[in-house]
mmCIF file of the C-alpha atoms, coordinates in Angstrom:
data_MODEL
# 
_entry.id   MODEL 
# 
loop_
_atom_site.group_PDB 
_atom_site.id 
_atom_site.type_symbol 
_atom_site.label_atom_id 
_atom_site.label_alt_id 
_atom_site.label_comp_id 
_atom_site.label_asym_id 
_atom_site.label_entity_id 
_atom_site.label_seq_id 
_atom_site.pdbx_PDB_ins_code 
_atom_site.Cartn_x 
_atom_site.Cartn_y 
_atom_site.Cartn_z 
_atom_site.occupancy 
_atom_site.B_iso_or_equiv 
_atom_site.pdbx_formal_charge 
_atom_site.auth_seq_id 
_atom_site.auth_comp_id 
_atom_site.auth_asym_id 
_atom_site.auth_atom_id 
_atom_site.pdbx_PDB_model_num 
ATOM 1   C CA . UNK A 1 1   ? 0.000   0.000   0.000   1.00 0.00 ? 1   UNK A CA 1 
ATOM 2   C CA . UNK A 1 2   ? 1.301   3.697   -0.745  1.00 0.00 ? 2   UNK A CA 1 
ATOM 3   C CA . UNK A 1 3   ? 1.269   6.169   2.003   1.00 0.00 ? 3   UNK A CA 1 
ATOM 4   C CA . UNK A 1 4   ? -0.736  8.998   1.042   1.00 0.00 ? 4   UNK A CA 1 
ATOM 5   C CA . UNK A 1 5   ? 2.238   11.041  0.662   1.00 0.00 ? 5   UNK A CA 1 
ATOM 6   C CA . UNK A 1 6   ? 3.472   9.350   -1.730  1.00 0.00 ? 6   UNK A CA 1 
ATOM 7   C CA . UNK A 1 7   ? -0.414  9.303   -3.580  1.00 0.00 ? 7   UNK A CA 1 
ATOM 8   C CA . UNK A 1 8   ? -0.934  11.583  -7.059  1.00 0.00 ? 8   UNK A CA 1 
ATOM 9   C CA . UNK A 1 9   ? -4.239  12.772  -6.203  1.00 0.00 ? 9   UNK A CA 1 
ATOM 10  C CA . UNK A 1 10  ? -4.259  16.334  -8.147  1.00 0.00 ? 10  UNK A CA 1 
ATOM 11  C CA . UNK A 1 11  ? -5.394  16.149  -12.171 1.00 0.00 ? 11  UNK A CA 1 
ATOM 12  C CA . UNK A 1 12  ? -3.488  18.985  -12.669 1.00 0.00 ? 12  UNK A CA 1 
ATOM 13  C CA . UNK A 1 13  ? -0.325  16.569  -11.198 1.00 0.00 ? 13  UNK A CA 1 
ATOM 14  C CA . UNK A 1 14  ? -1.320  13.494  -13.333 1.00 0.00 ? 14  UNK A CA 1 
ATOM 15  C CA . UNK A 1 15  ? -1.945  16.019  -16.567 1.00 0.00 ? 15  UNK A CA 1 
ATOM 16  C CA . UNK A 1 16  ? 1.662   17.588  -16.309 1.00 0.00 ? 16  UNK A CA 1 
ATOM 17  C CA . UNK A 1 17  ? 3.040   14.040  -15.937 1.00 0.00 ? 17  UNK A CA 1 
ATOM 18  C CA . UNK A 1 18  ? 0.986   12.068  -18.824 1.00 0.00 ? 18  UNK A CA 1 
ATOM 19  C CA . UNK A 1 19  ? 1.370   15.299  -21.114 1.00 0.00 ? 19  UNK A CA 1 
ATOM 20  C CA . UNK A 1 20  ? 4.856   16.308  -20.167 1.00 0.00 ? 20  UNK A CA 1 
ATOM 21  C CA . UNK A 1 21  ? 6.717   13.351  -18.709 1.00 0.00 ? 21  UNK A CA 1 
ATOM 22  C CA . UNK A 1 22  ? 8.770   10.629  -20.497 1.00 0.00 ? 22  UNK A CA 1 
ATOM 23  C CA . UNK A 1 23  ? 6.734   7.752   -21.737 1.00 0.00 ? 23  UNK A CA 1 
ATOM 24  C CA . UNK A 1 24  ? 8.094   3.816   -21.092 1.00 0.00 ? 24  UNK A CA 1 
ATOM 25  C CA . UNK A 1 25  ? 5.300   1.106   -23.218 1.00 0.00 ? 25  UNK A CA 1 
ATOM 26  C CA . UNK A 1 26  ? 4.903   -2.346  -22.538 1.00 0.00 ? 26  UNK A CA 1 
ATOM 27  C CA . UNK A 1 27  ? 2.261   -4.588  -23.366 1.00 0.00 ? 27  UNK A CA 1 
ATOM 28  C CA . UNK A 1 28  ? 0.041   -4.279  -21.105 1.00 0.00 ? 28  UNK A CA 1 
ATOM 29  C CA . UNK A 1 29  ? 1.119   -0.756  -19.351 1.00 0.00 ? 29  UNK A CA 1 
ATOM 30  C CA . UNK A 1 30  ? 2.343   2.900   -20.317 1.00 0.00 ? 30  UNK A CA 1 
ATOM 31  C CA . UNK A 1 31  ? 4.270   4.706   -17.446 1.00 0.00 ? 31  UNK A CA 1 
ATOM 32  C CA . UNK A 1 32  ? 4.983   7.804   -17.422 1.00 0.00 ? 32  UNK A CA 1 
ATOM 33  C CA . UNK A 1 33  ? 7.623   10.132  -14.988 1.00 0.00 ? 33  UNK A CA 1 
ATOM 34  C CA . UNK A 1 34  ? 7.800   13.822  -14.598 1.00 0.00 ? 34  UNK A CA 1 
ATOM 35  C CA . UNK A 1 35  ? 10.126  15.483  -12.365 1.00 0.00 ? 35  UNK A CA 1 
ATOM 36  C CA . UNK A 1 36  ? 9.299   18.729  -11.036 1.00 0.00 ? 36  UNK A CA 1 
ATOM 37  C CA . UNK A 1 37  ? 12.505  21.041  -11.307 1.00 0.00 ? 37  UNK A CA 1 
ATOM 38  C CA . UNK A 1 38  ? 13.742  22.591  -7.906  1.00 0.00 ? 38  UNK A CA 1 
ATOM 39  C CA . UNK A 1 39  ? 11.518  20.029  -5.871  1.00 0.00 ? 39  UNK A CA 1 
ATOM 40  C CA . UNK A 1 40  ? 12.502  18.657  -2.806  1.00 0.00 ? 40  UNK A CA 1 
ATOM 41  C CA . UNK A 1 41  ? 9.582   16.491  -2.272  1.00 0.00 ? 41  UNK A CA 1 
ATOM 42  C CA . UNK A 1 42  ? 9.306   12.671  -2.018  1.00 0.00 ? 42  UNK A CA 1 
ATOM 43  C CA . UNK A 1 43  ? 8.325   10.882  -5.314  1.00 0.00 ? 43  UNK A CA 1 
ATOM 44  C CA . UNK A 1 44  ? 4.718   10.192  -5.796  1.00 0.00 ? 44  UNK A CA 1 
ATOM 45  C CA . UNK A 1 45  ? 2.623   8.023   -7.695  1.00 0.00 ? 45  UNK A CA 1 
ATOM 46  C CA . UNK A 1 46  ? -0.517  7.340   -9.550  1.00 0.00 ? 46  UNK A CA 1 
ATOM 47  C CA . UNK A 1 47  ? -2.960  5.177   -10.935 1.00 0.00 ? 47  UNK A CA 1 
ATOM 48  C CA . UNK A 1 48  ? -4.727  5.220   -14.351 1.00 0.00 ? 48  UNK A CA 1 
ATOM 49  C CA . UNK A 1 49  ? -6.961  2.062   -14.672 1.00 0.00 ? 49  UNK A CA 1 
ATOM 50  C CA . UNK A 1 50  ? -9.924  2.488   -17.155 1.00 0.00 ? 50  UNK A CA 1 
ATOM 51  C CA . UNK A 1 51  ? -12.310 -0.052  -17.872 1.00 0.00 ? 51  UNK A CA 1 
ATOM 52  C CA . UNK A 1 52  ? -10.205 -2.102  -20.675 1.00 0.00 ? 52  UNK A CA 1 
ATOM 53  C CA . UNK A 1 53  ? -8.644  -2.984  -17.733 1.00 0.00 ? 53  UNK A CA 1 
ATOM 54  C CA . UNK A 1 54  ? -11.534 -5.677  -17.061 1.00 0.00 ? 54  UNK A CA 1 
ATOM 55  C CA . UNK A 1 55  ? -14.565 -5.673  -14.406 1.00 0.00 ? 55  UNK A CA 1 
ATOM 56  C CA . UNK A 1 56  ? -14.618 -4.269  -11.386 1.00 0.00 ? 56  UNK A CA 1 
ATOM 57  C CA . UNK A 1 57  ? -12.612 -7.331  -9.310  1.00 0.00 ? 57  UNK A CA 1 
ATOM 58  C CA . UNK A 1 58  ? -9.707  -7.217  -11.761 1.00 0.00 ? 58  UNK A CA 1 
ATOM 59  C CA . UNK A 1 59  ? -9.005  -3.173  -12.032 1.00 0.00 ? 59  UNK A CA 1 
ATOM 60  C CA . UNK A 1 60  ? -9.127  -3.225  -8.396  1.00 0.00 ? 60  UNK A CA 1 
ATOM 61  C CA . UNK A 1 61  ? -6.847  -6.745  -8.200  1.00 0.00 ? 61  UNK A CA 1 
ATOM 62  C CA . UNK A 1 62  ? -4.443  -4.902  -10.498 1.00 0.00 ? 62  UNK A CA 1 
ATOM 63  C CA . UNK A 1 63  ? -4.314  -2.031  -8.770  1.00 0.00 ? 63  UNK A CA 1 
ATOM 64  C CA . UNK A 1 64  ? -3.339  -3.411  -5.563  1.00 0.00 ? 64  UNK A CA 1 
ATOM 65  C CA . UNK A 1 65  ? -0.801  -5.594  -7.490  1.00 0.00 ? 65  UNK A CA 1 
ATOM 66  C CA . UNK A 1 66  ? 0.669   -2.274  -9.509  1.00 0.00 ? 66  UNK A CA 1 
ATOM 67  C CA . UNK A 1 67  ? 1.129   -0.293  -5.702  1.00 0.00 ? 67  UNK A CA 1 
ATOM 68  C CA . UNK A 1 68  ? 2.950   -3.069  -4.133  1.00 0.00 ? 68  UNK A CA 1 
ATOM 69  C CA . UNK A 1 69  ? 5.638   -3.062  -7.478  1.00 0.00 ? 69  UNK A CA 1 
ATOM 70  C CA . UNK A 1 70  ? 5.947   0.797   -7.281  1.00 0.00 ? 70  UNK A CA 1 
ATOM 71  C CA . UNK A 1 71  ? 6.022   1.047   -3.432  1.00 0.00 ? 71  UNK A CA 1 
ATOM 72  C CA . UNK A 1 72  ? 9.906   -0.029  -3.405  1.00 0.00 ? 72  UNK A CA 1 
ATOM 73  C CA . UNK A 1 73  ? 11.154  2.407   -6.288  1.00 0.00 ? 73  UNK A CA 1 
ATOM 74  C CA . UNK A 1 74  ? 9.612   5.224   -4.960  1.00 0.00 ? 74  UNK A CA 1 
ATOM 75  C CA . UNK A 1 75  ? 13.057  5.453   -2.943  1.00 0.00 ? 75  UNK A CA 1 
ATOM 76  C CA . UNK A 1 76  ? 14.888  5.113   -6.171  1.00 0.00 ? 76  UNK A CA 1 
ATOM 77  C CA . UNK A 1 77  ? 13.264  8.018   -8.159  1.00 0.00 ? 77  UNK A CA 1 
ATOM 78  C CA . UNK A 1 78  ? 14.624  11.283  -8.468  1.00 0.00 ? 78  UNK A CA 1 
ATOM 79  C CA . UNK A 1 79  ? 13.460  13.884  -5.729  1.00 0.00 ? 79  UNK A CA 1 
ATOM 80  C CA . UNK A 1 80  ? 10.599  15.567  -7.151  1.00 0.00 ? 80  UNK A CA 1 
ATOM 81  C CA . UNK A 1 81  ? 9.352   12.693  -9.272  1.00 0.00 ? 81  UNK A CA 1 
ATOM 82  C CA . UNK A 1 82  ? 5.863   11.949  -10.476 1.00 0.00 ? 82  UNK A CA 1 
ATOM 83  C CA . UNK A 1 83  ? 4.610   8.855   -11.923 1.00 0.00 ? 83  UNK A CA 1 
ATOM 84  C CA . UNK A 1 84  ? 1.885   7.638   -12.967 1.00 0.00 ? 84  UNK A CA 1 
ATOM 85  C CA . UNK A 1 85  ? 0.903   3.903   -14.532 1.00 0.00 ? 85  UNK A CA 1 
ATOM 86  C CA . UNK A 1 86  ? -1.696  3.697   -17.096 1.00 0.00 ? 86  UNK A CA 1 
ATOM 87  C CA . UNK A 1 87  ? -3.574  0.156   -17.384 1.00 0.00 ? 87  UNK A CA 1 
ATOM 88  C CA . UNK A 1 88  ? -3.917  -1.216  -20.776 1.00 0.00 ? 88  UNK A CA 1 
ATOM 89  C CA . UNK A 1 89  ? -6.161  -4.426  -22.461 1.00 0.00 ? 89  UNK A CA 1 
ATOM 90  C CA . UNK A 1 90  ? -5.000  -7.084  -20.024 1.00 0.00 ? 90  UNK A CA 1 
ATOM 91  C CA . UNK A 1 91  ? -4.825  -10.496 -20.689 1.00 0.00 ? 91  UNK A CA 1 
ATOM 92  C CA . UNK A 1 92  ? -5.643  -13.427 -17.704 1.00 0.00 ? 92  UNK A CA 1 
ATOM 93  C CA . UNK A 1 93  ? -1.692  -14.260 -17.378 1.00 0.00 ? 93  UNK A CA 1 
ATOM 94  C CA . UNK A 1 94  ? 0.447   -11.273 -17.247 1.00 0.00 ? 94  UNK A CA 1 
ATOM 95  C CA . UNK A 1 95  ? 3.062   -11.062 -14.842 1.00 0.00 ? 95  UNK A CA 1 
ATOM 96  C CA . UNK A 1 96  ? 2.071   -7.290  -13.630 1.00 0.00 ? 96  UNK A CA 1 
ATOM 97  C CA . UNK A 1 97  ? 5.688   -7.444  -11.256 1.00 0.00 ? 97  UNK A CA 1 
ATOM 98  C CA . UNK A 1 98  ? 7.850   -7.969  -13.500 1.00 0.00 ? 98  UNK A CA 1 
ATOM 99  C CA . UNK A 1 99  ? 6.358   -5.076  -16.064 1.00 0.00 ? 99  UNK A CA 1 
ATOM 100 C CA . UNK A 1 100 ? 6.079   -2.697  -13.203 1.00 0.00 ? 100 UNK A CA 1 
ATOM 101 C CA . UNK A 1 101 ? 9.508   -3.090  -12.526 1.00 0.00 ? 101 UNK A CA 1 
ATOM 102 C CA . UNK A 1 102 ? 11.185  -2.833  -16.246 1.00 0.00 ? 102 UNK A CA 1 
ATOM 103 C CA . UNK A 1 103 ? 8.686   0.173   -16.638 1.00 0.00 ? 103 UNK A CA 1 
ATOM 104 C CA . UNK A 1 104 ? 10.001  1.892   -13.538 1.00 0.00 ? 104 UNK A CA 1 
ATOM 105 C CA . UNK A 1 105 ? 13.541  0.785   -14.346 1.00 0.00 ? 105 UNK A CA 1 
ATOM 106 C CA . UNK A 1 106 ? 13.382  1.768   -17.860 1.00 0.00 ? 106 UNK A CA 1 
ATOM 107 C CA . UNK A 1 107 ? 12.134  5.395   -16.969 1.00 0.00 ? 107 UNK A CA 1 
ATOM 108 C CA . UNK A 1 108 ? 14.869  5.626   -13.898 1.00 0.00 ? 108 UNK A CA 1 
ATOM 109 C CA . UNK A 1 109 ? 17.441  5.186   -16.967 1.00 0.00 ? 109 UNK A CA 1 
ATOM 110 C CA . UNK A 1 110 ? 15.987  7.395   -19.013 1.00 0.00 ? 110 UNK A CA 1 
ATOM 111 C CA . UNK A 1 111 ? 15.778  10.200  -16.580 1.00 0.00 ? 111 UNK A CA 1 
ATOM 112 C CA . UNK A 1 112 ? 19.526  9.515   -15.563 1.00 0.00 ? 112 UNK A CA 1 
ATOM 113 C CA . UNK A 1 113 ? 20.406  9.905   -19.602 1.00 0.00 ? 113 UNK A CA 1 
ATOM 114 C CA . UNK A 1 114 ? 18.709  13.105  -19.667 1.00 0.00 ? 114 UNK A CA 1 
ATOM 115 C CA . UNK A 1 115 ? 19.968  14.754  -16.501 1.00 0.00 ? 115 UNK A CA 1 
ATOM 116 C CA . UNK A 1 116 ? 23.785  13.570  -17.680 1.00 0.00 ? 116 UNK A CA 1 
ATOM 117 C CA . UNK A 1 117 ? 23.731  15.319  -20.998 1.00 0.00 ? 117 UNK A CA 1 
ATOM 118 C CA . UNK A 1 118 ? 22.434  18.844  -18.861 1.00 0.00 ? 118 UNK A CA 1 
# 
């Protein structure tokens, strides 16, 4: 479970980070990070899980399973850092840990590229 500071609860925060942010695909999940500039505030995170998703049961089940795989890089991000996970079609099988975590790794790298060649 997050701690609600570490929740994305304004839709002016998840706008900036889904319009401005760098974008990381996979099949079955877009994530994207923003980091504010000048921030010292812990990373935060958000959810995006429309109805493609599935019923009821399984955008909540993968929900619950998405917060427990960003919960441990939340230490990891940049100060300042904003991310939110959008839900795509999902199959019955998908290993939802293991894309959360090459999403989340994928976007750490990219950030570190672009902060190097600043």
């Amino acid at each position: 479970m997050l701690p609600a500071s570490a929740r994305l609860t304004s839709p002016q925060d998840f706008a900036r980070t889904t319009k401005s942010g760098l974008r990381v695909t996979t099949a079955h999940f877009v994530g994207y990070l923003y980091v504010q500039p000048a921030s010292n505030e812990s990373a935060r995170a958000g959810l995006i899980i429309g109805k493609s998703v599935g019923g009821s049961v399984r955008r909540h089940r993968v929900s619950r399973q998405i917060r427990h795989a960003v919960t441990p890089f939340l230490t990891e991000l940049p100060t300042g850092s904003l991310v939110v996970i959008r839900g795509l079609k999902q199959s019955k099988d998908i290993d939802v840990q293991s894309e959360i975590n090459e999403i989340l790794t994928r976007l750490i790298a990219k950030t570190s590229k672009r902060t190097a060649h600043s």
